[in-house]
C-alpha positions as CSV (number, residue, x, y, z in Angstrom):
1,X,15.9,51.0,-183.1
2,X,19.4,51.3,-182.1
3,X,19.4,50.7,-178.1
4,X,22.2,50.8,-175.6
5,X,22.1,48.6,-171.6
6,X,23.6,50.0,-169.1
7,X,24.0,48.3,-166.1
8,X,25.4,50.3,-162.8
9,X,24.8,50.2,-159.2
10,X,25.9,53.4,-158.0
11,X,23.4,55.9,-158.3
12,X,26.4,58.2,-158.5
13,X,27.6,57.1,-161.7
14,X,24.5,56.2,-163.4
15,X,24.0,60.0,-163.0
16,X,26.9,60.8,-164.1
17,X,26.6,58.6,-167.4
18,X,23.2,59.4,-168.1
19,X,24.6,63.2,-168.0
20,X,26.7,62.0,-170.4
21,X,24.7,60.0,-172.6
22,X,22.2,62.2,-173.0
23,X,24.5,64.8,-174.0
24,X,26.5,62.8,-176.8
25,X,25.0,59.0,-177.3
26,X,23.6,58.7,-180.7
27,X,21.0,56.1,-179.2
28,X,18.2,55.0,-176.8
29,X,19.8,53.5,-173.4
30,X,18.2,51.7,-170.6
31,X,20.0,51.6,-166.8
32,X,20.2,48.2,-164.9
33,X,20.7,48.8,-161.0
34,X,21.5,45.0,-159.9
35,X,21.5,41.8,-162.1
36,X,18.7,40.9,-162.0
37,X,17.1,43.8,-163.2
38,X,19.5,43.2,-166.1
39,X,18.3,40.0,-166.5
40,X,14.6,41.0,-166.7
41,X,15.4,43.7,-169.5
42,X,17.5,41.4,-171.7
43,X,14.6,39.1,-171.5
44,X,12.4,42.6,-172.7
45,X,14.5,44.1,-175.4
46,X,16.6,43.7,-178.4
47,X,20.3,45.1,-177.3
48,X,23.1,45.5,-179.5
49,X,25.5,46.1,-176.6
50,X,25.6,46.4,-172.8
51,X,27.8,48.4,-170.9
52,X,28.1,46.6,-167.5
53,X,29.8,47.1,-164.1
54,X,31.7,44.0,-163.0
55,X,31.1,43.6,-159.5
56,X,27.1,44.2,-158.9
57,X,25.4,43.3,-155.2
58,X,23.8,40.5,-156.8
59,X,26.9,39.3,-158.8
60,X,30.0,40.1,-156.8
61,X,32.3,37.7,-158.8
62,X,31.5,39.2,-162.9
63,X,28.5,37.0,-163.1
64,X,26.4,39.6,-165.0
65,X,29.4,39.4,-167.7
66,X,29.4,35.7,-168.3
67,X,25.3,36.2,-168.6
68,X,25.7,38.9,-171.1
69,X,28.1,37.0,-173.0
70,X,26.3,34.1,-172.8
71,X,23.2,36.2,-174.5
72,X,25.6,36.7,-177.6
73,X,25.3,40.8,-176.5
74,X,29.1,42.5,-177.1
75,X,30.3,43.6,-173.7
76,X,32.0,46.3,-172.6
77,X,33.1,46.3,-168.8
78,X,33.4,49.3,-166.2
79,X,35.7,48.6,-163.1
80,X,36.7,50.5,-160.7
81,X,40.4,48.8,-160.5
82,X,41.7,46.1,-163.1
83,X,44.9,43.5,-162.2
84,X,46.6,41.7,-165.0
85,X,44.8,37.9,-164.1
86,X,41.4,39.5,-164.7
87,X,42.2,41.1,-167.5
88,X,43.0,38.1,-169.3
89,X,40.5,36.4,-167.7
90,X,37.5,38.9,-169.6
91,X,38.8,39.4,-172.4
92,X,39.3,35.2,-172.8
93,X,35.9,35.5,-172.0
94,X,35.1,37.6,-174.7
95,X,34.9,41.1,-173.5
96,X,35.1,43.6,-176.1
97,X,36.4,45.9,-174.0
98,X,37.3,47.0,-170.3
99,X,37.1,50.7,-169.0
100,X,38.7,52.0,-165.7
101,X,36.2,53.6,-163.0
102,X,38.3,57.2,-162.7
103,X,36.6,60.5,-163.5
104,X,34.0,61.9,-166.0
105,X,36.7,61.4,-169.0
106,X,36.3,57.5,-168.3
107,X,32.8,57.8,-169.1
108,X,33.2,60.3,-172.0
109,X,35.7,57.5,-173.6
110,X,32.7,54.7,-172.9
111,X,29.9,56.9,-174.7
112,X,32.9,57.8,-177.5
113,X,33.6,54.1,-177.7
114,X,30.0,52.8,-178.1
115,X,29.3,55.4,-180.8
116,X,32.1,54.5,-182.7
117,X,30.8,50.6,-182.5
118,X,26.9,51.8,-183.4
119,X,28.8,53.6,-186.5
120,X,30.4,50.1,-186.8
121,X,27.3,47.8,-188.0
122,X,27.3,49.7,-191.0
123,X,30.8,49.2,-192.0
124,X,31.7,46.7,-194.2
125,X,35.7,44.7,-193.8
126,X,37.1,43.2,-196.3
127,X,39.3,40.1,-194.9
128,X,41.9,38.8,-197.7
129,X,44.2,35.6,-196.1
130,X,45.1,32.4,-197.5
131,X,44.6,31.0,-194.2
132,X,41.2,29.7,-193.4
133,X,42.0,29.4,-189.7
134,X,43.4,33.0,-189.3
135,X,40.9,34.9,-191.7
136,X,37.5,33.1,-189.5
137,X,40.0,34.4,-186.3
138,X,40.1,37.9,-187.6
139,X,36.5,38.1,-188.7
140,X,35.4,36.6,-185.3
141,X,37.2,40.0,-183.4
142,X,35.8,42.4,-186.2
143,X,32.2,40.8,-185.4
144,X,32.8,41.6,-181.6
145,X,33.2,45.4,-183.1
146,X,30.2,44.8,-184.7
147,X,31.5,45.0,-188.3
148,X,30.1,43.6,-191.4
149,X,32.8,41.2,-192.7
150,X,33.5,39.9,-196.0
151,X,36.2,36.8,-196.3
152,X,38.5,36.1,-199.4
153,X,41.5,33.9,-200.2
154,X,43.5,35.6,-202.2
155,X,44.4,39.2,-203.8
156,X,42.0,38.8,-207.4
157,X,39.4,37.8,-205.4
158,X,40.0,41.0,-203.2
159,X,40.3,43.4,-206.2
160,X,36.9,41.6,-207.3
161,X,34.8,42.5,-203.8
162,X,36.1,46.2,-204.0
163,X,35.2,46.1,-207.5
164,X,31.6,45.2,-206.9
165,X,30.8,46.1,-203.0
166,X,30.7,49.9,-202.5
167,X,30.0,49.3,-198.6
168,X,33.5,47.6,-198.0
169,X,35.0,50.4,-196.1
170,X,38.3,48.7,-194.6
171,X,40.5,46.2,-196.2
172,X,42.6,43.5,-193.9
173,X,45.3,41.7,-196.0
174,X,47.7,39.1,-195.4
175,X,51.1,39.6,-197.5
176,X,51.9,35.5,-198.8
177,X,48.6,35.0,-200.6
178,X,48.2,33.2,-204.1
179,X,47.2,34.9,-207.2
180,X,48.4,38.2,-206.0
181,X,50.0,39.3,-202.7
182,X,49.2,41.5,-200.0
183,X,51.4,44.4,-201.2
184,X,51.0,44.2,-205.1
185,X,47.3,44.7,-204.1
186,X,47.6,47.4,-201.9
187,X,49.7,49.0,-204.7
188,X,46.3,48.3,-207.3
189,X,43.9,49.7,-204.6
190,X,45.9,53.1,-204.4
191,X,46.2,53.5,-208.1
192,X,42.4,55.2,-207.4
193,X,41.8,55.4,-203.5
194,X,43.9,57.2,-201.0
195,X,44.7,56.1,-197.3
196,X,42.3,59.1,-196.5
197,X,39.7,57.5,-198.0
198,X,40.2,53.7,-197.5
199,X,42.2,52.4,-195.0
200,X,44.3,49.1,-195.3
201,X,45.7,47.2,-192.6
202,X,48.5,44.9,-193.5
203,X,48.9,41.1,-191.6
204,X,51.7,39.1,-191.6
205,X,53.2,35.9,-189.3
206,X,56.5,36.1,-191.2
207,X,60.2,37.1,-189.8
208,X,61.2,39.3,-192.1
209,X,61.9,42.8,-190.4
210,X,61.7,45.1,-193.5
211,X,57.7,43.5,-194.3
212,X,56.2,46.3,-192.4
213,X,58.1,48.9,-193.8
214,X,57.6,47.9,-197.1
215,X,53.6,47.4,-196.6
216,X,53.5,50.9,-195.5
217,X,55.7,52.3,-198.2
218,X,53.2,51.0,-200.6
219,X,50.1,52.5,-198.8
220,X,48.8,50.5,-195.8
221,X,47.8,52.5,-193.0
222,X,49.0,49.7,-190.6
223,X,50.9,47.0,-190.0
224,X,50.2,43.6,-188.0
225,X,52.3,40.6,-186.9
226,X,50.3,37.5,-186.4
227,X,49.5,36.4,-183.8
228,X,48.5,39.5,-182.4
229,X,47.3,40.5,-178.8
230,X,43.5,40.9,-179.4
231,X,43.8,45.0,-177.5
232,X,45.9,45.8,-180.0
233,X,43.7,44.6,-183.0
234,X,40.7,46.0,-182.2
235,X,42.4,49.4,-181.4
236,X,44.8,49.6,-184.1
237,X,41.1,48.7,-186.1
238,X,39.2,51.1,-184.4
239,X,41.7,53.9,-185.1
240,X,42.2,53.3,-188.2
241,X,38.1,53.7,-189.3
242,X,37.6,56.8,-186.6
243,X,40.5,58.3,-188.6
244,X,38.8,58.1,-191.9
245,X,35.2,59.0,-190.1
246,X,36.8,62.2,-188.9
247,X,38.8,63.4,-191.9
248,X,35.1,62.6,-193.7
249,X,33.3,64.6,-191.3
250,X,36.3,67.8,-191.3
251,X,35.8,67.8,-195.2
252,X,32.0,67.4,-195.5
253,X,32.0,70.2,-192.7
254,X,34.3,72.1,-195.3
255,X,31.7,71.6,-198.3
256,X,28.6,73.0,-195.8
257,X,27.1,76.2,-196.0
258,X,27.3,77.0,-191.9
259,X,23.3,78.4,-191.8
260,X,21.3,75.7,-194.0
261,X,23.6,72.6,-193.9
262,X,23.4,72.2,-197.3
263,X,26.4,72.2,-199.9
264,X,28.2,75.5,-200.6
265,X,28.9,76.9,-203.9
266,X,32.8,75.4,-204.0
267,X,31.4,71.8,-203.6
268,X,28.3,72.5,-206.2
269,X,30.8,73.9,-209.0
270,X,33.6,70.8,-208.0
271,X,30.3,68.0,-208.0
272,X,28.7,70.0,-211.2
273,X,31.6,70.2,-213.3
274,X,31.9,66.2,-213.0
275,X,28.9,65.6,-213.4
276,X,28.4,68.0,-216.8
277,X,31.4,66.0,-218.3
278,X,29.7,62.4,-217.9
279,X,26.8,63.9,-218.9
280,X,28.3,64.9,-222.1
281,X,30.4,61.7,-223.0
282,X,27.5,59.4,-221.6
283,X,24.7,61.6,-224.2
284,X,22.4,61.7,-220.9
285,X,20.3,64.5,-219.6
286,X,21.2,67.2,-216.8
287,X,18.8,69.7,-215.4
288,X,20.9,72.8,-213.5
289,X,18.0,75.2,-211.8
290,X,19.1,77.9,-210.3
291,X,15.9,79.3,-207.7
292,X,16.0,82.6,-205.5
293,X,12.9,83.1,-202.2
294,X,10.6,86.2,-203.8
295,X,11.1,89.5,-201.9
296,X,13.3,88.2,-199.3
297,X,14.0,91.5,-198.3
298,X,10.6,92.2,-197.0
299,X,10.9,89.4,-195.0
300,X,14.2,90.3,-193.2
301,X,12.7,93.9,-193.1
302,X,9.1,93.4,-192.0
303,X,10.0,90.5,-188.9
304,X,13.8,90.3,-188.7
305,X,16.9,88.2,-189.9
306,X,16.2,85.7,-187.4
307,X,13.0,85.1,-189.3
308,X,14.9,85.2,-192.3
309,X,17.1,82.7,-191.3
310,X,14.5,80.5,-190.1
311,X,12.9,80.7,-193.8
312,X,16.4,79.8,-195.2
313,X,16.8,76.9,-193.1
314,X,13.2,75.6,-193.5
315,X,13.2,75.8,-197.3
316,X,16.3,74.1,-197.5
317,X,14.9,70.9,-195.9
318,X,12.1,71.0,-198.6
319,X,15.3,71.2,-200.7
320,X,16.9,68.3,-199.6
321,X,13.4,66.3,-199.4
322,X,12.6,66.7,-202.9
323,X,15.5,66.5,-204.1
324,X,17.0,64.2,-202.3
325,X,19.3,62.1,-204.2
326,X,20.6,64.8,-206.5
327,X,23.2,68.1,-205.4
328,X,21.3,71.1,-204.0
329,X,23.5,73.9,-203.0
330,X,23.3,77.2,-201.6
331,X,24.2,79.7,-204.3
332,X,24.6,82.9,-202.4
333,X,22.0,85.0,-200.1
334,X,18.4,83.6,-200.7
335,X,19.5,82.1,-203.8
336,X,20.0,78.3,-204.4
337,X,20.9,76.0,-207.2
338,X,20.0,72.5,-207.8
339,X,21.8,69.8,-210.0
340,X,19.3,67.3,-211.9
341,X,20.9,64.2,-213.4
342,X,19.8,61.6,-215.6
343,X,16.2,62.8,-215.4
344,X,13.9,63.7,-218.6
345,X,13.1,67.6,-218.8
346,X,9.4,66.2,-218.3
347,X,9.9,64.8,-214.9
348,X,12.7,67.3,-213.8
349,X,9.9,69.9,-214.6
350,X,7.3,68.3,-212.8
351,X,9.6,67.6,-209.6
352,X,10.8,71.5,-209.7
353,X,6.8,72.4,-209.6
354,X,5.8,70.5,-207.0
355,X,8.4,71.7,-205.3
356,X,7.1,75.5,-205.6
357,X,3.8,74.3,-204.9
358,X,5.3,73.1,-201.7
359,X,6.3,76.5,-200.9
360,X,3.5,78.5,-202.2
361,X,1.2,76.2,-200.2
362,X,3.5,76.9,-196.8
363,X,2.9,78.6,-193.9
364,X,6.3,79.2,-192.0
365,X,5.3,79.0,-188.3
366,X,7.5,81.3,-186.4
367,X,6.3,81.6,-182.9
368,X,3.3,83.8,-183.5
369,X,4.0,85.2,-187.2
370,X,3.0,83.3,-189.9
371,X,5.3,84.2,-192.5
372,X,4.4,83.4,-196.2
373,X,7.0,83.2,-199.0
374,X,7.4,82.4,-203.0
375,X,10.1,81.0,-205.2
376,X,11.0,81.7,-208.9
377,X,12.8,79.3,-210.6
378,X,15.0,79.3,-213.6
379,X,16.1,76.5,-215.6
380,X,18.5,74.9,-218.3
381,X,18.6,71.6,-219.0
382,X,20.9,72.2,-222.5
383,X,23.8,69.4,-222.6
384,X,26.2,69.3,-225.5
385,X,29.5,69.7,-226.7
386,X,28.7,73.5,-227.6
387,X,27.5,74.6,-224.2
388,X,29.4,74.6,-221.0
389,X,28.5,74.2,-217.3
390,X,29.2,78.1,-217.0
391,X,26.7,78.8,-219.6
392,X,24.2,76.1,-218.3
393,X,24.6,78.4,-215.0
394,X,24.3,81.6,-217.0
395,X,21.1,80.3,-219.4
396,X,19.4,79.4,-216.0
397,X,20.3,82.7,-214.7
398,X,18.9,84.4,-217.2
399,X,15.5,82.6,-217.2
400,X,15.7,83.8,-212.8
401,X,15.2,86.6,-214.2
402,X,12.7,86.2,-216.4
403,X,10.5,84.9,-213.8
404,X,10.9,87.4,-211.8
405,X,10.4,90.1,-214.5
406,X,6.7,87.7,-215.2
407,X,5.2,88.0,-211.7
408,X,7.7,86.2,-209.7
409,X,6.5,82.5,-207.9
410,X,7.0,80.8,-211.4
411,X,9.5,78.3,-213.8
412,X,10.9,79.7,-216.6
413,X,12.7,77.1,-218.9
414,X,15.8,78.4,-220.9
415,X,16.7,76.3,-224.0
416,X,19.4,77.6,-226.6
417,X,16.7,78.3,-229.1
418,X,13.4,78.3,-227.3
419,X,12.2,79.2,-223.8
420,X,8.9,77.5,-221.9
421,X,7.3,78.8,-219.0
422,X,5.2,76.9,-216.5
């Protein structure tokens, strides 16, 4: 598990950053009062950063720093006042980072910082430069951020890694490389992914001016001369990934239904639709099951919509857990739909029962009610040339009904010339 050192001696701040933490770190923290208490936890527990004070009672002159370096732990330093000599003193040290001792925002921008660093370890930069000396430079400040880095020599070799690595989230590239240069394959990589999506961040120790014009007319997001001051790298970096992060997060926010966190109806029809075409050309199987909570109604009437939402919400989970790796939306009211690819009718039928079972079996807990609840399912699994998505929708539809008109808490199974129940 993910865990955080901080190490403060003011009991002042270390309440004001556990206040802080607590609220918005997205991992376990332990404080430090005095170095050696530091010492004695480091010798205890796995870190994957510390977040120190410079000047402790027990290490007036930053010897806590040198120690946590020394420990191979990335460091980021609080200090109450920062001069230009010991600035370049840390960061030659190695210091990932330095933050000013001011108000509550200082410590906000610490908590932001280390989340966006935890985020970090599972991010994947791809380093394309001719160099050897400058590309093991540039990886060694992208492992300070705790990135994942991949190193290439030239632009084919680049295209290749993208090609085959799905977890390369940033590219780096040098412009004079053989085989292919910076720019020509930052105009390849845009043919089918978007500065939104992908960031690139151009790097370049030449004079000419118009370079970084012309590497962000061709769709870098940034532009570097080498050699750089290290600040600016690792900001420039970190902007450029909590850019994409954030315009991720705004559209995924965008394709959520607001109560049940799962997908809306906009996303289902946008992921379906691509997903009915492959199947199609590919000649591979695609379940859609369309599956609505039994008398809903009774349960908003008999113990309120709060209760009903709380039923919504719950059964959604059980969406997600068994059906995990496939598109499960929320249709409309208590009605939801579920998109089954590349799975046999056999096993999708067999998945989609245990599934009812699951929440025939239930008992919602809701403070003292025990609320009980049923599903009917329809579904189509009917891929061709002769039957679109709208009709898979409409055949699944039609067998909902079906199971309701049956007895409800059943799957009905719509085929264009045959129907089996379950």
């Amino acid at each position: 598990m993910s865990k955080l050192l901080i190490i403060e001696d003011s009991f002042l701040i270390r309440k004001v950053i556990k206040h802080v933490a607590t609220e918005r770190l997205n991992c376990d923290f332990d404080f430090a009062e005095d170095f050696a208490q530091a010492r004695a936890l480091i010798d205890q527990n796995d870190y994957f950063l510390v977040l120190s004070d410079l000047h402790l009672p027990d290490a007036p002159n930053g010897e806590v720093v040198e120690y946590t370096l020394s420990k191979g732990l990335s460091t980021v330093v609080l200090t109450a006042s920062i001069k230009e000599d010991m600035r370049s003193s840390m960061l030659a040290m190695g210091v990932l980072d330095y933050i000013l001792k001011e108000n509550r925002d200082s410590y906000i921008n610490a908590i932001n910082l280390i989340n966006q660093l935890l985020r970090n370890r599972d991010v994947t930069v791809l380093v394309a430069d001719d160099s050897r000396s400058l590309r093991q430079y540039v990886s060694s400040q992208l492992k300070k951020l705790l990135y994942q880095v991949i190193e290439v020599s030239d632009g084919k070799q680049a295209l290749e890694e993208l090609r085959t690595n799905a977890k390369i989230r940033l590219l780096i590239t040098d412009y004079n490389m053989p085989k292919l240069n910076g720019i020509d394959l930052i105009r390849r990589i845009r043919q089918t992914r978007s500065r939104e999506e992908f960031p690139i961040i151009g790097l370049s120790s030449s004079s000419d001016l118009t370079l970084s014009a012309r590497f962000i007319k061709h769709g870098a997001n940034d532009f570097l001369i080498t050699p750089f001051i290290q600040e600016e790298f690792q900001w420039r970096i970190l902007n450029a990934v909590e850019q994409v992060f954030l315009i991720t997060k705004i559209r995924d926010a965008a394709n959520r239904d607001y109560l049940t966190n799962l997908y809306n109806r906009r996303y289902f029809f946008a992921t379906a639709t691509t997903a009915h075409r492959n199947a199609v050309i590919d000649d591979v199987p695609m379940t859609v099951a369309l599956l609505d909570i039994d008398l809903f109604k009774n349960i908003n009437d008999t113990y309120g919509h709060d209760t009903g939402d709380s039923v919504l919400i719950e059964i959604a989970q059980k969406l997600n857990f068994w059906f995990e790796e496939m598109t499960v939306a929320r249709y409309g009211g208590e009605e939801f739909i579920i998109l089954i690819p590349y799975m046999d009718s056999l096993n999708a039928l067999n998945q989609l029962e245990s599934f009812r079972r699951d929440i025939e079996l239930n008992t919602f807990n809701k403070g003292p009610k025990q609320v009980f609840c049923t599903v009917s399912i329809g579904v189509c699994d009917s891929v061709s040339h002769q039957i679109s998505l709208e009709e898979m929708i409409n055949s699944a539809d039609i067998a909902l009904y079906e199971a309701k008109k049956r007895g409800r808490n059943q799957i009905i199974w719509h085929k264009e010339k045959e129907k089996m129940s379950v």
